[in-house]
C-alpha positions as a printed Julia matrix, in Angstrom:
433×3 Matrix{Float64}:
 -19.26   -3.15   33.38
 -20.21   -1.78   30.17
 -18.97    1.8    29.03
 -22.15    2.73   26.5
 -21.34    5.68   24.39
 -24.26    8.4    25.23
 -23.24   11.71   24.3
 -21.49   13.75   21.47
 -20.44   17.06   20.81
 -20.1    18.34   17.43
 -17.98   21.2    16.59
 -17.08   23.61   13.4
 -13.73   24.65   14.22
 -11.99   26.79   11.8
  -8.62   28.13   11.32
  -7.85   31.56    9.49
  -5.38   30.68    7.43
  -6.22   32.64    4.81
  -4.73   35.43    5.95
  -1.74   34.41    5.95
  -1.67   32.17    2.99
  -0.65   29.13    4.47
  -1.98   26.21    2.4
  -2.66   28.16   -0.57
  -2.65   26.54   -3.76
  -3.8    26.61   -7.48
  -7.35   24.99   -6.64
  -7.65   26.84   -3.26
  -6.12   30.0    -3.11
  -7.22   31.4     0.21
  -7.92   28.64    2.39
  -8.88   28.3     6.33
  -8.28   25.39    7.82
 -10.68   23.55    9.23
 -12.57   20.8    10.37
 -15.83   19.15   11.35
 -15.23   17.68   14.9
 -16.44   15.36   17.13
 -16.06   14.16   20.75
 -17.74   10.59   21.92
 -18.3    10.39   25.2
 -19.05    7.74   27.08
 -21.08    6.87   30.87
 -18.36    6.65   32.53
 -16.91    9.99   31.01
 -14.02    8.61   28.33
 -13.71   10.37   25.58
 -12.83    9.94   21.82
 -11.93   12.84   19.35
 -12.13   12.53   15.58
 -12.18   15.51   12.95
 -12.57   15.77    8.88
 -10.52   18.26    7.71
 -11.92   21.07    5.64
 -10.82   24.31    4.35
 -13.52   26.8     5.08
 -17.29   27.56    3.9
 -19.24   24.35    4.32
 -17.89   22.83    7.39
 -21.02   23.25    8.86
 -22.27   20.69    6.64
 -20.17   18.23    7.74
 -21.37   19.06   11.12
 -24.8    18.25   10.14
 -23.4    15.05    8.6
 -22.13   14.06   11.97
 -25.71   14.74   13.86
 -27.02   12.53   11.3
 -24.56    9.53   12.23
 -24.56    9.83   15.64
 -27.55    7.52   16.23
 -25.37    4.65   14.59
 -22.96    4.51   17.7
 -25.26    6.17   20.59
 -25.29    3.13   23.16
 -22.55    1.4    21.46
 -20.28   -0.48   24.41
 -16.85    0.92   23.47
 -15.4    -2.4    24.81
 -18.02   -3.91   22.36
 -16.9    -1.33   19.4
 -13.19   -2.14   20.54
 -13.5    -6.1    19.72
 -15.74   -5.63   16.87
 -13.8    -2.14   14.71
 -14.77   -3.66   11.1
 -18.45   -4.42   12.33
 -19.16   -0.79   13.83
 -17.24    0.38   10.18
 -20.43   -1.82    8.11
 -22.66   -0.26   10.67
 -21.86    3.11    9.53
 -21.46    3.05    6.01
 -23.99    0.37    5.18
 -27.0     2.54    6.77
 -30.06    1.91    4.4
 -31.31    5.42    4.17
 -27.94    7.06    4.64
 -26.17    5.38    2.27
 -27.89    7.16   -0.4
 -26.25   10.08    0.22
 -22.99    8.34   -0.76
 -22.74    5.62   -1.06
 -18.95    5.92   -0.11
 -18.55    9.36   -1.02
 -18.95   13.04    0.05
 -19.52   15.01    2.8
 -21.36   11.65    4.5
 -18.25    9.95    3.64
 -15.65   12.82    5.29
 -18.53   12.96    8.17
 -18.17    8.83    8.43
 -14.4     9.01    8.77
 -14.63   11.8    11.59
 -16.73    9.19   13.43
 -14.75    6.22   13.19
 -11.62    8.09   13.72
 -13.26    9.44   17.12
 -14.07    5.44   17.59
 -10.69    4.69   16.91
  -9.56    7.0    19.35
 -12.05    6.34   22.19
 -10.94    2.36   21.7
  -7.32    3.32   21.8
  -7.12    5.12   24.81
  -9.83    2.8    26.45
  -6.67    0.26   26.62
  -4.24    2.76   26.87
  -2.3     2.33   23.45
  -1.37    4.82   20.3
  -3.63    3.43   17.77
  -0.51    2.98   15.21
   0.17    0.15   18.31
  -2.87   -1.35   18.43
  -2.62   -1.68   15.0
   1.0    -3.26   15.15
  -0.17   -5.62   17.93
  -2.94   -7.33   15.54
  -2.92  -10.89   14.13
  -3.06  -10.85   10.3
  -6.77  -12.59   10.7
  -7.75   -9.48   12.99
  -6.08   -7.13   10.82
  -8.39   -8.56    7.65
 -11.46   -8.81    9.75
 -11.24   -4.76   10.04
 -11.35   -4.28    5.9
 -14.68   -4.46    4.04
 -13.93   -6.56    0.81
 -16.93   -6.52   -1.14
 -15.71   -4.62   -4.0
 -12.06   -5.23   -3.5
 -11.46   -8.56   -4.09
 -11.45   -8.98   -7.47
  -8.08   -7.27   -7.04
  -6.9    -8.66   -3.53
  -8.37  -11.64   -2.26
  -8.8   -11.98    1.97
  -6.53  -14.64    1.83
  -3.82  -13.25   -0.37
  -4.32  -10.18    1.96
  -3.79  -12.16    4.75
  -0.56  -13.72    3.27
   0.81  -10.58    2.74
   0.7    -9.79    6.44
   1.74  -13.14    7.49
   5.07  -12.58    5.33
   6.03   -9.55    7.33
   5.52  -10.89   10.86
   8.84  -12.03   11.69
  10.39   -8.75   11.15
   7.8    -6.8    13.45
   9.19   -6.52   16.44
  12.77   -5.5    14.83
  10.74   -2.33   12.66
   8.95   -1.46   15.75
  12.44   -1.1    17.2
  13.66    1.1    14.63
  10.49    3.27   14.18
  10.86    4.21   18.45
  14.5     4.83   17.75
  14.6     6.42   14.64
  10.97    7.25   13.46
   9.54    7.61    9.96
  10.91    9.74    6.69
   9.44   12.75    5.71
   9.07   15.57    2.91
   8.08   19.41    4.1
   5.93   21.36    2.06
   5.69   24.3     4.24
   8.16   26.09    1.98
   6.1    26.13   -1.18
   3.0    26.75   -0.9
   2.1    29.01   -3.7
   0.8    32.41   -2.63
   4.39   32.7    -0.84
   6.77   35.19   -2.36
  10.19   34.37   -3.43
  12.01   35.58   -1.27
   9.73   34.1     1.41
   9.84   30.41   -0.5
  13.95   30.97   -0.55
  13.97   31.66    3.47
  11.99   28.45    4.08
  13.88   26.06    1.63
  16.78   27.64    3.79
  15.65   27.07    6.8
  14.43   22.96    6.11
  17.51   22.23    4.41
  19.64   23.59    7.69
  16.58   21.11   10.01
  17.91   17.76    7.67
  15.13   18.03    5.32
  15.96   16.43    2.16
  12.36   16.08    0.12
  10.77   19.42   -0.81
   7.3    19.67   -2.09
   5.97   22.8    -4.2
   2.79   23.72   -5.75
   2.62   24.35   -9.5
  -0.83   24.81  -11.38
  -1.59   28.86  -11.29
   0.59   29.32  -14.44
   3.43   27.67  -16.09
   5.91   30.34  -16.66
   5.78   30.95  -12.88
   5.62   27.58  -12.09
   8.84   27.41  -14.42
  10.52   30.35  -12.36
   9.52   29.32   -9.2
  10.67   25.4    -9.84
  14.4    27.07  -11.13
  13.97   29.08   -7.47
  13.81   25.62   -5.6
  15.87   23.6    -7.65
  18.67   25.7    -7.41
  18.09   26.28   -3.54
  18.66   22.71   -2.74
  21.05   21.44   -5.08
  20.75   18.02   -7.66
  20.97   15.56   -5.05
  17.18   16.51   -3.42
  14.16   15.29   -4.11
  11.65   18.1    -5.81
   8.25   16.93   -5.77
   4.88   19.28   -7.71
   1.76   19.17   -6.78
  -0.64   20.76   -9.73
  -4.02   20.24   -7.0
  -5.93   19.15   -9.8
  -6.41   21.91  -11.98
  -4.84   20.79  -15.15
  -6.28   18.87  -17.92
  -5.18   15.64  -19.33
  -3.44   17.46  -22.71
  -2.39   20.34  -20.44
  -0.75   17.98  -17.72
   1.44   16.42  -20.43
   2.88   19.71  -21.8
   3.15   21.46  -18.62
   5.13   18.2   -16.79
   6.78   18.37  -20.3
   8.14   21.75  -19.4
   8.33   20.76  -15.87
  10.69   17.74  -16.46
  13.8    19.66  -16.9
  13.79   20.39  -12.72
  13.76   16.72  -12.36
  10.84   16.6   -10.36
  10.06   13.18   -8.81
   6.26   13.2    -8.78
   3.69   15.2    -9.98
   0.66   15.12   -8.23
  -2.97   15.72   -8.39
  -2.32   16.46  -12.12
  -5.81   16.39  -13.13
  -9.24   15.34  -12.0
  -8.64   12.99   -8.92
 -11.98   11.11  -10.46
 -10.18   10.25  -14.14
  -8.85    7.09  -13.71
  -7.88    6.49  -17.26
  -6.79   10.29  -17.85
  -4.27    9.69  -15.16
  -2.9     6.36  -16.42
  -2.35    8.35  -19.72
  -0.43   11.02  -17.8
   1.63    8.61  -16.43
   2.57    6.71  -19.44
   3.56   10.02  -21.22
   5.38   11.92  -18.35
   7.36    8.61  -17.02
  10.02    8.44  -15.54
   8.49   11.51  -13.63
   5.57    9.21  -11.41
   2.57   10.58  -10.78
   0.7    10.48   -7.21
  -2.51   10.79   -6.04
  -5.58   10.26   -3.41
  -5.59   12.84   -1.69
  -9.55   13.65   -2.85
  -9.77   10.18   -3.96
 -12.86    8.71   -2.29
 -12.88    5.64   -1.41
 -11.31    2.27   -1.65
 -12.81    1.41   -4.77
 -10.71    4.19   -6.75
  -7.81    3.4    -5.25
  -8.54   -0.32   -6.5
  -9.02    0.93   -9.69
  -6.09    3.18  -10.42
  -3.33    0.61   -9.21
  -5.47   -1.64  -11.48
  -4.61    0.77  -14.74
  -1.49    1.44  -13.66
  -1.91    4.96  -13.35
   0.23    6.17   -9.95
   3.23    5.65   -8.89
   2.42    6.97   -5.65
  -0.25    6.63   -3.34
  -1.57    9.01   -1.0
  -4.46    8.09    1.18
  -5.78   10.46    3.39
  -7.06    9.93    7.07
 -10.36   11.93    6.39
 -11.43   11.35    2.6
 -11.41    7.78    3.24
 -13.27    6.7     6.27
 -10.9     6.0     8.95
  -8.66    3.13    9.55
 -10.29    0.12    8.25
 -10.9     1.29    5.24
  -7.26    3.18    4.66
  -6.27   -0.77    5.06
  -7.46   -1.94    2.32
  -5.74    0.25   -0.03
  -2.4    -0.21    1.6
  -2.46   -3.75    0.99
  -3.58   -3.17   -2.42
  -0.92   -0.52   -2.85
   1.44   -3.65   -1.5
  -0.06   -6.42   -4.1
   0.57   -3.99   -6.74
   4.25   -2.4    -6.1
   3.07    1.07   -5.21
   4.55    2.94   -2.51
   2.28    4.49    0.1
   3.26    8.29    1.21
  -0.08    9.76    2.62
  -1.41   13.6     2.05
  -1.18   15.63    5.41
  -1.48   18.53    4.39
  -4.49   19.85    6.41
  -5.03   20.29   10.34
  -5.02   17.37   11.99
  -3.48   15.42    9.26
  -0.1    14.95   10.43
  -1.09   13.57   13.76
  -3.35   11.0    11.7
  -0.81    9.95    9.26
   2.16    9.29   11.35
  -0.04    5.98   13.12
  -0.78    5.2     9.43
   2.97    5.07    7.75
   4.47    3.65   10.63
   1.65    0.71   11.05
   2.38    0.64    7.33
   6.04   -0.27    7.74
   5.63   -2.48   10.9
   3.22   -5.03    9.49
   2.7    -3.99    5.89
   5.06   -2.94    3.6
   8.3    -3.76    6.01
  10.13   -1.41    3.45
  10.83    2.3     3.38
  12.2     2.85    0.07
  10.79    5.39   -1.82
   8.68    6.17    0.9
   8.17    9.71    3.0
   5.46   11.28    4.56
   4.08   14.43    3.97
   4.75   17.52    6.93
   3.48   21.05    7.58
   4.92   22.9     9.93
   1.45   24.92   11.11
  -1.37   24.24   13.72
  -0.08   21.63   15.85
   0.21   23.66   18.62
  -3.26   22.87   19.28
  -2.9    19.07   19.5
  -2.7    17.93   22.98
  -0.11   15.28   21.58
   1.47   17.23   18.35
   3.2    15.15   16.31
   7.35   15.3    16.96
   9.85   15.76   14.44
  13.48   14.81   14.79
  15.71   15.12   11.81
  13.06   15.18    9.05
  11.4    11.89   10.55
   8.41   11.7    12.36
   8.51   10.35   15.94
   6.04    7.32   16.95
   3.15    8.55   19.46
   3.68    7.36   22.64
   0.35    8.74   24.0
  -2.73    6.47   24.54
  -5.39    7.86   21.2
  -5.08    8.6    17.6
  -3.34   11.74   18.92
  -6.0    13.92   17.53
  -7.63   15.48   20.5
  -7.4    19.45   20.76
  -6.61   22.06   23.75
 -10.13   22.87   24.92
  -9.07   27.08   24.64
  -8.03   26.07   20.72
 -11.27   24.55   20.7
 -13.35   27.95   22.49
 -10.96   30.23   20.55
 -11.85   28.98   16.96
 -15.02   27.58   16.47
 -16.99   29.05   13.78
 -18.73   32.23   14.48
 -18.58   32.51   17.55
 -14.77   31.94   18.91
 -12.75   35.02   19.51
 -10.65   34.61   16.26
 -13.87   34.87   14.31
 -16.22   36.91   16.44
 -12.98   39.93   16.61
 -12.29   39.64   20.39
  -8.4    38.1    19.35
């Protein structure tokens, strides 16, 4: 019997962050947390949850965005949308008249991937897999037939895409093995975010070290000399032997970039990212000639596929860092790691944001099972806050993250987090909590 999707629910759900300072940084100082979210739900009552992840004013945009896409799926047989994942993906970005809000880009672009994710999700538990499964379970021709290469293959061909995968298959089962028993590596950057005082940043970089965590993440960007100090803090908290990664969330200028990592470089840090404008291709590839051996990394507000194509073209990361919401969902996110595989670059996704761990963690470990098959040089970004209002949080055991077990794309929210903090009416907003 068909299952037609009939009904969605939009919802601005913000988190006040802000007053806390979690997630600040030089770019956004005083975030909440949010996102624009979305439940499918179909006749016989299944339903799908997908979010874009925001950080405040203007979420309600995004929920606008999603009203405006809904039509494209209403009456969609989920079994139908299950078979056909890359179709339903063409059907949503290619819309005539929506398309020129984009095309690929924007808040119809973060609205898009809210939707598919929510497809994604509504497919995945419709036959009672994690979506990273589903994912590991495809042939290499299915796995192609999700990815839009229109504009990508001038740099990876279908076929050679397909190759790729084929290479890795007889290893699959053995990584799937080790990813249950041992899950993937990851990096914290809960302990230096940068509105944190030192003694606060000190107590955290404690704290991780004594959990296993070896990769430590800080944001730099507000002003060198306390960048300086606070990357002296850190460094001499955990030792030579740790990995020190920056992130500079974009505010820095080509020139500036290259005299502040100059600076920078004598904490040994291993990437700098967002150094600059995520949209200067060539500024970055000059960044990264003149910084190396420090890498730089990027992606997270890089907006599609096609900039991801073009900075592993010019050589310009080291590191790549899709994110589950800027690009739109799965099928496109897989297209960029098999670029970032063609090309030599490791993958190590941006999750900072609500919701983004529980995306990522299907991502990487897909990634490893059928993709890469390698983890060097490879971890995946954690935050310690919000999950406790996933229904299936992600699980961290010894600085790795723990493979979903839970039918979904684990993204689905407690329905009191949900009443408590939607925007302006929940109790954390309307002063009733």
């Amino acid at each position: 019997m068909p299952d037609r999707i009939v009904k969605a629910v939009m919802r601005d759900i913000r988190f006040p962050t802000s007053r806390s300072l979690d997630g600040s940084d030089a770019m956004n100082k005083a975030p909440d947390y949010s996102a624009a979210y979305v439940t499918l739900i179909t006749e016989s009552g299944l339903q799908g949850d997908g979010l874009t992840f925001t950080i405040g004013r203007g979420t309600e945009i995004c929920v606008a965005a999603l009203d405006a896409l809904f039509p494209l799926v209403e009456g969609l047989d989920i079994d139908e949308v299950s078979g056909d994942l890359g179709g339903v993906w063409k059907r949503l970005t290619g819309d005539s008249q929506l398309r020129w809000l984009g095309p690929d880009k924007g808040v119809i672009h973060l609205a898009t991937a809210a939707i598919v994710n929510a497809l994604w999700d509504l497919a995945a538990k419709r036959l009672g897999k994690p979506v990273w499964r589903i994912l590991a379970d495809m042939s290499p021709k299915e796995t192609i037939a999700l990815v839009d290469w229109r504009y990508l293959r001038d740099a990876l061909d279908p076929g050679e895409a397909r190759e790729l995968l084929e290479e890795k298959m007889p290893g699959r089962a053995a990584r799937i093995a080790e990813m249950e028993a041992q899950g993937y590596p990851a990096y914290t950057t809960s302990a230096g975010w940068l509105g944190y005082s030192d003694d606060k940043v000190r107590t955290l970089v404690r704290a991780a070290m004594a959990e296993g965590w070896t990769h430590f993440k800080m944001k730099v960007g507000a002003d060198i000399e306390d960048d300086v100090r606070r990357a002296r803090l850190i460094r001499e908290e955990i030792g030579p032997d740790r990995k020190l990664m920056m992130d500079a969330n974009q505010v820095w200028g080509v020139e500036e970039s290259i005299a502040n990592m100059s600076r920078l470089a004598a904490f040994d840090p291993w990437w700098i990212e967002e150094p600059t404008s995520p949209d200067d291709v060539l500024g970055h590839a000059r960044i990264a000639r003149e910084i190396a051996p420090i890498n730089v990394a990027t992606g997270e507000h890089c907006q599609n596929a096609i900039m991801f194509k073009q900075l592993l073209q010019a050589n310009a990361i080291g590191f790549c860092q899709i994110d589950s919401c800027r690009l739109a969902g799965p099928n496109e996110i897989i297209g960029v790691l098999l670029m970032a595989e063609k090309f030599g670059v490791p993958v190590c996704p941006h999750a900072g944001g609500v919701g983004l761990c529980e995306y990522v963690q299907h991502i990487s470990i897909f990634d490893y099972i059928a993709v890469s098959g390698s983890l060097e040089n490879r971890v995946l970004e954690y935050v310690d806050h919000l999950h406790e209002h996933f229904v299936d949080p992600v699980v961290i055991r010894d600085g790795r993250y723990m493979p979903p077990q839970k039918p979904g794309y684990s993204i689905t929210m407690h329905d009191q987090s949900l009443a408590e903090y939607t925007f302006p009416d929940g109790a954390a907003w309307s002063g009733q909590n």
